[in-house]
N, C-alpha and C positions, 0 to 999 in steps of 0.2 A: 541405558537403552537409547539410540539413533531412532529419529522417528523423520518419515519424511512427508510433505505433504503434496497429494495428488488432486490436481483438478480435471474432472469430468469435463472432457469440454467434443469429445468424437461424435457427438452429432450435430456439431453446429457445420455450416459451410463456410461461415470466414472463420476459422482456427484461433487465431492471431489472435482476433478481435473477443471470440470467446473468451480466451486465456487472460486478456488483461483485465475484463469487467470481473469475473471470478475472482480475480486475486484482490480488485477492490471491493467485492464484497467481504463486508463485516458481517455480514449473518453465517459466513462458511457454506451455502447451502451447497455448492456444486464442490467443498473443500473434504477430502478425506486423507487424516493423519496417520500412519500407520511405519512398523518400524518394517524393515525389509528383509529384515534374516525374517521373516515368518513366510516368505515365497518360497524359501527351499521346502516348506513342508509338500507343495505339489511338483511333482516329477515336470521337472524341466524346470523349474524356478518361476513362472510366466508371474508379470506384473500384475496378476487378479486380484485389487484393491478394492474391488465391492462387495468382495466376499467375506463372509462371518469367520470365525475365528473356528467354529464348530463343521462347517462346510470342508474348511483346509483339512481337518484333524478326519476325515474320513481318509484320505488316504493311507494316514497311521493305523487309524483303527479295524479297518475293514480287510478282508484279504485280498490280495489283486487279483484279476480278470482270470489269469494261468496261474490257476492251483486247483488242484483237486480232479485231474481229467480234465480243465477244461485246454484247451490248443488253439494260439491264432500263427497263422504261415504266409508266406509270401509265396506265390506261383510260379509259376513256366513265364520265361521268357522265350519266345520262339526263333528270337533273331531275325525272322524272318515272314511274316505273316499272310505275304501276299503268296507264298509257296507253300505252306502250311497252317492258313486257316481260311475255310468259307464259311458262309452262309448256309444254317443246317438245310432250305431250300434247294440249293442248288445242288446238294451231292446226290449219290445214285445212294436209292432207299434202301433198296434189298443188302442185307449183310451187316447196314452202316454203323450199326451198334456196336462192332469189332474193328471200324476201318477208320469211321467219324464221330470222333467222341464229343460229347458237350461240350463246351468251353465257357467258362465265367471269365469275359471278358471286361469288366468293369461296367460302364455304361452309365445312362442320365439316372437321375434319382426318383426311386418309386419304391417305397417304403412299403413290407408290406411279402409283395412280391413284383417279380417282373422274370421274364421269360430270358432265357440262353437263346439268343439267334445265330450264336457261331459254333462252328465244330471244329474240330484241330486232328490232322492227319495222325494217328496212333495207330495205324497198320501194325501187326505184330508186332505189337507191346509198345512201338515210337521207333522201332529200328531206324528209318531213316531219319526222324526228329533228330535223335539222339546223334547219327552217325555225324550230322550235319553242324550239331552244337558243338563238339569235337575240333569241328576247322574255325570256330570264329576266333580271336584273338585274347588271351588270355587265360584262354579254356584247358584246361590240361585232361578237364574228365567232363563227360556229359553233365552230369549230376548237379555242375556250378553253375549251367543255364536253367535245368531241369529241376528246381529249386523243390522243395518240400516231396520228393518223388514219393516217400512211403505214406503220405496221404492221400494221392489221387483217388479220385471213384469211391470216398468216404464222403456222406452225406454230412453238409455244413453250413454256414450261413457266411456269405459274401456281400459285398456293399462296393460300389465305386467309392474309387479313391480321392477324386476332390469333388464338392459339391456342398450346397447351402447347410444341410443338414445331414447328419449321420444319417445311413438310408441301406441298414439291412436287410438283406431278404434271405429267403431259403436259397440253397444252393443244392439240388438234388442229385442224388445217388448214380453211382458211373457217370461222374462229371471230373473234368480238370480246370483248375483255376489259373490264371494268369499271373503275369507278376503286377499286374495294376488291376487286380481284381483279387486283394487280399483276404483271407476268409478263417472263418474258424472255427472251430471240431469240441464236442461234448462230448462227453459218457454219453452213452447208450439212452434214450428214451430224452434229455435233458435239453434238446435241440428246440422245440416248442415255447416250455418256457423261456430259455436265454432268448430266444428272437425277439420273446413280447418284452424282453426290460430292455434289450438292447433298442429297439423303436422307440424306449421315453424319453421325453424331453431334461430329463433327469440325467440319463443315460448317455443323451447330446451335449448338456454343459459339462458333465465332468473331464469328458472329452475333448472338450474346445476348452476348460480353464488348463490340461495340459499343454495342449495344442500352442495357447496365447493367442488364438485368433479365430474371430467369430466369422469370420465373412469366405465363405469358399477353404476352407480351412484340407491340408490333407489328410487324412484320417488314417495313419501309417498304421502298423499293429505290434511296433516297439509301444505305442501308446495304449494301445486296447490290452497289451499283456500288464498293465500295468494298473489298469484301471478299477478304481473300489469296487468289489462285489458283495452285495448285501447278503445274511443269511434269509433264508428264503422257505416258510412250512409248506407242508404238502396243499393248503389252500390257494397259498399266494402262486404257489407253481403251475396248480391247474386252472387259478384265474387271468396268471399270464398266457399259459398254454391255448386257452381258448379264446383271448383277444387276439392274439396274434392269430392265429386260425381263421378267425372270423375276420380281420382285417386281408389278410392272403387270398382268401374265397369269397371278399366283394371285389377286390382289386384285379382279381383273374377272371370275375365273370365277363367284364369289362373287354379283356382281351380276347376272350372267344367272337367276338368279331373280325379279330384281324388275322387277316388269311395270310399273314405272315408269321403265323402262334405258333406254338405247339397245341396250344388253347382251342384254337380255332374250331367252331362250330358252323358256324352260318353269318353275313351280314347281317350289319345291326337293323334294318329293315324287316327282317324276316324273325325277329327275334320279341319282338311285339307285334300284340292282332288288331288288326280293323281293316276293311274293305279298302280306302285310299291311303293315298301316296303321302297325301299331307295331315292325315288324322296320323298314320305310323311315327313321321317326324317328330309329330307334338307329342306320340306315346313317348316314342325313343328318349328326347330330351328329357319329360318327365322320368322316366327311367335310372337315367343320369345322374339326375339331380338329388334322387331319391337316393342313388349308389355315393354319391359323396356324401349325403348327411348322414349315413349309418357310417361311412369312414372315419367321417370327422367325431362321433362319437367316441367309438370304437379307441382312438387314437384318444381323445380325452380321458377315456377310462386309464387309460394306457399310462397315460400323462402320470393321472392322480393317483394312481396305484405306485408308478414311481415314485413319486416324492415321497410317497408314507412310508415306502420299503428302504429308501436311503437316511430317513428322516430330518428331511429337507426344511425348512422353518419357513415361514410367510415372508418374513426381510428376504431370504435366499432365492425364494420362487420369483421375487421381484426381481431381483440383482440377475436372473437368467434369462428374463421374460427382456427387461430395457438392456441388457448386458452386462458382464461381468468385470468390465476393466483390458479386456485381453483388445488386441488391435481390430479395428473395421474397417483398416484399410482395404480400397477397393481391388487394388492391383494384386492379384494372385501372381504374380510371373514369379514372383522370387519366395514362393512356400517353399519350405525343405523337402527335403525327399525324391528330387527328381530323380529317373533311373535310367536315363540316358537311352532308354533302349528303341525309342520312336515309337511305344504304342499308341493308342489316339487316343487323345483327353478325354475325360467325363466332361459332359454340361448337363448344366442344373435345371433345363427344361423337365417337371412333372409330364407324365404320360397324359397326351392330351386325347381325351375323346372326341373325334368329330362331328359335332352339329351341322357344318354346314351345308345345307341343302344339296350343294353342287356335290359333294366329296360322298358323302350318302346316296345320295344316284350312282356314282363312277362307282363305288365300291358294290352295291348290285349290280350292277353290268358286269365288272369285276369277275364274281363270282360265279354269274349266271355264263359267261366266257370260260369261268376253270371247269363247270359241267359239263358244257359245250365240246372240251376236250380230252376227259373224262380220267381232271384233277379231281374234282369237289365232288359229294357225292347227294344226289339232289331229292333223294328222301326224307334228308332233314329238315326240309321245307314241305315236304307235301304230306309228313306223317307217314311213311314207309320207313323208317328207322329210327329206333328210339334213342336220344341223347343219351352221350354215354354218361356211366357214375363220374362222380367228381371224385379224382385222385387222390393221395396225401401230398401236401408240399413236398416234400422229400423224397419221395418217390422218384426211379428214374425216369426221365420226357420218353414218351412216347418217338417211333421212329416216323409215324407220322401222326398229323393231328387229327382230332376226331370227325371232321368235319371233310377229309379225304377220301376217296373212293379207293375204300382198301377190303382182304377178306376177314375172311373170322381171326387172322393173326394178328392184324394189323397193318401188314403189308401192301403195297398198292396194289389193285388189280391191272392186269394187261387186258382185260374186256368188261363189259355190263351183265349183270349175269339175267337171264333167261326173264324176266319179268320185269326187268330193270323202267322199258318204258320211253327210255331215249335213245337216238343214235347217238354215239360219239365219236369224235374223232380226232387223232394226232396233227391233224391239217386242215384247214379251213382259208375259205381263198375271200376276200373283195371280188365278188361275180354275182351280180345282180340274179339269179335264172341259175346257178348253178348249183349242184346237188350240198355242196360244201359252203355254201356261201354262209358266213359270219355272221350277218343279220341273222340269214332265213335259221340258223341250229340257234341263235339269240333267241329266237321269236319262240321259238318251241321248248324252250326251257320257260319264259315267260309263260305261254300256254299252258306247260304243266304244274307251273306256282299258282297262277292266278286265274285260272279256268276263263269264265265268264266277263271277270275284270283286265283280263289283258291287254285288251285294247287301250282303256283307260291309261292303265299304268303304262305303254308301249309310250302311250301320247305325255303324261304328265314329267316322265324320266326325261325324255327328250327335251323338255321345255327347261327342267331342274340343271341341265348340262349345256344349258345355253349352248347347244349346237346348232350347229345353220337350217334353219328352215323348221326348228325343232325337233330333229331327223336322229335317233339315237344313230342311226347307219352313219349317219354324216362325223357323229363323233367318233365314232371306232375308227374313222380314217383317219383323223386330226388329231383328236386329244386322247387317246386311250392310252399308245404307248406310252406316249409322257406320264399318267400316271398308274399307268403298270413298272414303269421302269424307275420311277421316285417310292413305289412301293416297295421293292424289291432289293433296294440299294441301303446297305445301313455296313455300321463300324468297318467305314470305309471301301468297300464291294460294289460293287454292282453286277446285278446278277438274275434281269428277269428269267422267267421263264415260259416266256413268249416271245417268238421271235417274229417278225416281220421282215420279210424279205421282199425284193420287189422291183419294180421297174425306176428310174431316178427320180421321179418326179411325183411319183406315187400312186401314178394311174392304174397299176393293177400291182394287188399285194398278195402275197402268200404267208401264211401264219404256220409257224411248228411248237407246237408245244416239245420242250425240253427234256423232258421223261420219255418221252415216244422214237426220238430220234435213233437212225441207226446209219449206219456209211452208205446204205441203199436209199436213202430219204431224200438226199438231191435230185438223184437218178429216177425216183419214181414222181417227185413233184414237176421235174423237166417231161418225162414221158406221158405221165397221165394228167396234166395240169396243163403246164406255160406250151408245148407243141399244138396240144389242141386247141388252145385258146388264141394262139399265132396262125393258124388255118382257118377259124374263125375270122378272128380280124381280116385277114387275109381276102377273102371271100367276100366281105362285108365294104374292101372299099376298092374292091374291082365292082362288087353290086354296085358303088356310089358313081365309080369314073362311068360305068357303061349307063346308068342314067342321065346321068349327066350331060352326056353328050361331048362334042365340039366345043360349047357355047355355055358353059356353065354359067346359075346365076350368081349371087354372091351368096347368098345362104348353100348353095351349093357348093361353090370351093370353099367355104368355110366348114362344113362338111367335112369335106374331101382333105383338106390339110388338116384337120383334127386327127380324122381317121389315120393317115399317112404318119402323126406321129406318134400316135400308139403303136402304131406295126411297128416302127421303127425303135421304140422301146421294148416292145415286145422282141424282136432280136437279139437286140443289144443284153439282154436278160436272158436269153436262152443261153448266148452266146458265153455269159462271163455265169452261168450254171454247167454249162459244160465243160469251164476251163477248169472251175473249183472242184467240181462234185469226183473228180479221181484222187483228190488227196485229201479228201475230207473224210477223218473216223472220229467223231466226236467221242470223247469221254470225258463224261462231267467230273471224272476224280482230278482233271486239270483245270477244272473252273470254269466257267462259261464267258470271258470273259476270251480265254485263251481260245475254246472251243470254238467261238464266232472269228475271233480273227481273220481268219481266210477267208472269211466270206466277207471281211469289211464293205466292199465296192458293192453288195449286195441290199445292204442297209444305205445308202445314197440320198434315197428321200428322207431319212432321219440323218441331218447333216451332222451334230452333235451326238451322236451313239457313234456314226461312221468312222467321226473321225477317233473318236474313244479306242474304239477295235482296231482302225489303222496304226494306231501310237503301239499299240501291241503288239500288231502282226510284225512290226518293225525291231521291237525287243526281241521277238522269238525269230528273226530271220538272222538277229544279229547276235543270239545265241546265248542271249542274258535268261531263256526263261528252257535251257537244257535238261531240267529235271523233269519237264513235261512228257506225258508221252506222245503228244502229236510232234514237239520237236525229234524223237527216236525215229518217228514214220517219215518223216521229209528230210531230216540230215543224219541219216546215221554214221557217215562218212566224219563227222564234228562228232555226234554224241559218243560213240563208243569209246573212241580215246578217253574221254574225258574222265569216261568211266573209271578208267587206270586209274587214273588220278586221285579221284572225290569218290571216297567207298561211297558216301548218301547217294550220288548220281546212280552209283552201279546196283544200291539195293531199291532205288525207286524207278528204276529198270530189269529188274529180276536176273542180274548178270552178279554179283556181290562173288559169288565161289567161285567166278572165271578170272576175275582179278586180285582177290585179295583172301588173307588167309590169316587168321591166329596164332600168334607168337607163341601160347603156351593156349592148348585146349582149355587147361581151369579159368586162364584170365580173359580180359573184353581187348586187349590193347590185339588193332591187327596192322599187318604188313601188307605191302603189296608183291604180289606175286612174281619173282623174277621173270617166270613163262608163264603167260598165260593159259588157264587149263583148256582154252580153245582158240585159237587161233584167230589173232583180231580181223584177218582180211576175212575169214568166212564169217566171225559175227557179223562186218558190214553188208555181207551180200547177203546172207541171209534178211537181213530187214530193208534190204534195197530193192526200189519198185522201178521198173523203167516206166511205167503209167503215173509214178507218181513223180518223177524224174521231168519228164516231158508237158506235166500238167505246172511242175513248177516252174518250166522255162516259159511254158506260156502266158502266164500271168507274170511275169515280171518282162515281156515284151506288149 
């Protein structure tokens, strides 16, 4: 027998220098002798020389991961993400359950659970997904991008793909996984417990002594198929089933603060009681604090309960705890597994709860601005609606979150109903005195949270948001969008739903919420909004010239040219609302990203959004974003051809039978139609607008 000797020397930082004092010691202490045919006994051979001889021999002994029902799959590669996936926020609610399907898109590590924020375009079944995987290059049939298809919308447990530790969570029912969001499927009822052994740290090493490497390692599911599974009595099943539970339902309580959940109830303010501002902070962080030490338990039990179900030994729990021999180098770039396809990496940032002071104010304001518009629904704070029951993990996401103003379906409402309490509205302006103004529906939502204490809290928020003068108003003009728009932006989107529109400089703004929008929303913010308020100005510095006089003094033309350049803004704003508002039909199914584009020059005083939306307007003028339907509304003269060509084009434009047709009705393979079944000059005229013709020459003069 070949024996060879290993020295422990990867946590030193001069290597070198380890290595040579090691091999002069004569006590061996950092020296382990061991023969090297015993590495093939773990799948993939990896150099784990810390490990017991009884540790290795679980792979022999034990059955692997897939057997007995259980399934781990690799997901959908979409090719394409930026045209078929959003942010479950940003799509239109009504229907989305058939239109926007969940998506397990990988994501940071949070063990446990952690929420689907993205949806993937599966309109009739993925017709155009599918049509569209078809044309990418090497593709002969849908099915080779659309990877594991007859699993979709089976309840399972998913984990990102690189990250510190294994970091499973539920994956719930009518959902699709990704190709970097690998996952996996149990018998019936068995999903509870597999999650809780799959969260032990038992469950991590055996996985990282396949892998060879402990540091960011990628946790492919060639290796999870492979991996030792313990027998398991109906004790050990229901004692896993119910940590893992209990760890899912502290880790999500956590998230029903963020109004970007599906979770989402209410801000973490509002979630603990006391009269002030800063006894709630000091509940909330207690709160916190309290929800990590039951996690950290919970996961201890977790722990120990692994080892004893693997039959893991004291020497072993050591050799997992300092390491097992496998590499710690720090550079991930070169793990196996890459899949070429440009999804966006996992990082290993844990879900951070905010404490801090400033970010706990913004996210009330936040909220009390989604009432305002009548996103949020503001019972949940004053005791007019009771919190709803707490789900199963597995369960499918609701279409919205609890904490949304929706009806007895679930669906959002389009009004308050009858008792509701507040006005609300799709529009809200910066107008000091105005029926709509941002502050004054702020302050009335404040009112109805905090009766008596309003004022208080009006004053201690403002101080909390370091805004000028302590003014919350002062922050809604400055700092709000900025984090409304870092709120809103995640696995590479951006996608408030609050829009701000307005003069270049900022002097007078307009707010739309996103849900509310319709093609007449320009047209009535120009008519019942920015004309009145330009007659006003108007008015207001002819009052100033006609006191003024001849002879003005210097506070008076200073006056006088202040006023002079808000009119003059205020035109300028009508001006370029008039040029837009004829080819503007927003439709959130093309993403809001695309939806703002025309209105880039609108966003001016947000210099970095502006130019974000301009970068865009520029792709879709130049025909790279053709599958949209506002590009069908402004070029259909370019889109319809196109259509010929790319069936996805023609079925994410509802033209698919005008162009193209089935080789043999039983099969999926189709042709394109020698003659089109209508005539492509009348499809162009038919979707050609001379108001929208003339609205685009004007803004490109």
């Amino acid at each position: 027998m070949i024996r060879a000797a290993f020295f422990r020397v990867v946590d030193a930082s001069d290597k070198a220098e380890a290595l040579r004092l090691a091999i002069a010691d004569n006590s061996r202490r950092s020296r382990i002798d061991i023969d090297p045919a015993v590495f093939s006994e773990v799948p993939g051979s990896p150099f784990a020389y810390g490990l017991s001889a009884a540790f290795r021999a679980k792979f022999r002994t034990l059955e692997p991961f897939e057997a007995n029902g259980r399934l781990a799959r690799q997901g959908m590669a979409s090719s394409y993400d930026f045209r078929f996936v959003r942010l479950w926020s940003e799509t239109p609610c009504p229907g989305r359950e058939t239109e926007w399907v969940s998506y397990a898109k990988g994501g940071e590590r949070s063990g446990f659970y952690a929420d689907l924020n993205c949806v993937v375009n599966w309109r009739d079944s993925g017709r155009e997904l599918k049509a569209y995987a078809e044309t990418t290059p090497g593709t002969s049939h849908w099915s080779r991008r659309l990877s594991s298809y007859d699993m979709y919308f089976r309840p399972g447990i998913t984990w990102p793909l690189r990250t510190s530790r294994f970091s499973p969570r539920p994956m719930p029912a009518n959902s699709i996984f990704s190709v970097r969001s690998y996952s996996a499927f149990t018998p019936p009822g068995e999903l509870p417990f597999t999650l809780g052994l799959l969260t032990s740290s038992a469950a991590d090493a055996l996985f990282k002594v396949c892998l060879g490497r402990t540091n960011h390692p990628e946790f492919v599911i060639g290796v999870l198929k492979q991996l030792p599974w313990p027998s398991l009595n109906p004790d050990d099943r229901n004692a896993l089933g119910r940590l893992a539970h209990e760890g899912w339902r502290l880790r999500r309580s956590l998230d029903t603060t963020s109004e970007i959940s599906h979770a989402f109830i209410a801000p973490a303010l509002l979630q603990v009681d006391n009269l002030s501002f800063a006894k709630r902070v000091e509940a909330w962080a207690e709160h916190v604090d309290a929800v990590q030490v039951e996690l950290d338990r919970v996961q201890s039990d977790i722990d120990e309960l692994g080892f004893v179900l693997y039959g893991i030994s004291e020497q072993d729990r050591r050799a997992i705890i300092e390491g097992f021999g496998a590499s710690e180098d720090n550079d991930s770039a070169d793990a196996p597994g890459g899949d070429g396809y440009g999804d966006d990496m996992e990082d290993d940032s844990c879900e951070v709860v905010e404490l801090d002071l400033r970010r706990l104010a913004a996210g009330l304001v936040s909220w009390a601005v989604g009432v305002a518009v009548g996103r949020f629904d503001v019972r949940f704070a004053i005791g007019g609606r009771p919190w709803s029951a707490e789900p199963n993990p597995f369960d499918p996401l609701p279409i919205c979150s609890p904490g949304m103003l929706t009806d007895g379906d679930g669906l959002p409402l389009a009004g308050t109903p009858p008792e509701y309490g507040l006005d609300v509205s799709p529009v809200l302006v910066h107008d000091p005195g105005h029926q709509l103004d941002i502050s004054l529906r702020l302050r009335a939502v404040f009112d109805a949270v905090f009766g008596k204490e309003a004022d208080r809290w009006w004053a201690d928020i403002g101080v909390a948001l370091d805004a000028k003068g302590g003014e919350v108003r002062s922050w809604l003009g400055k700092g709000f969008f900025d984090y409304h728009l870092k709120t809103y932006s995640n696995s590479g989107r951006k996608a408030p739903t609050l829009w701000p529109i307005g003069t270049p400089s900022g002097s007078y703004v307009v707010w739309l919420y996103a849900h509310r929008v319709s093609s007449d929303s320009l047209f009535q913010i120009l008519n019942d909004i920015v004309i009145p308020k330009l007659r006003i100005g108007e008015r207001e510095l002819t009052q100033l010239r006609q006191d003024a006089g001849t002879d003005p003094t210097a506070s008076q033309r200073r006056a006088i040219d202040t006023q002079e350049r808000f009119v003059t803004e205020l035109h300028q704003f009508r001006e370029e609302l008039e040029a837009v508002a004829p080819l503007w039909a927003p439709d959130l199914n093309d993403g809001i990203v695309i939806v703002l584009a025309p209105l880039w020059q609108l966003f001016a005083h947000h210099r970095a959004w502006s130019s974000e939306l301009k970068k865009h307007w520029a792709k879709l003028a130049k025909g790279d974003y053709d599958w949209a339907q506002l590009a069908m509304r402004l070029w259909p003269e370019r889109v319809v051809p196109k259509c010929a060509e790319d069936r996805s084009l023609a079925i994410a434009h509802g033209i698919e039978d005008v162009f193209w047709v089935k080789e043999k009705a039983s099969d999926d393979k189709w042709l394109p139609r020698q003659i089109p079944a209508t005539p492509m000059d009348q499809l162009i005229a038919q979707r050609h607008s001379l108001a929208t013709t003339a609205a685009l020459q004007r803004m490109s003069t």
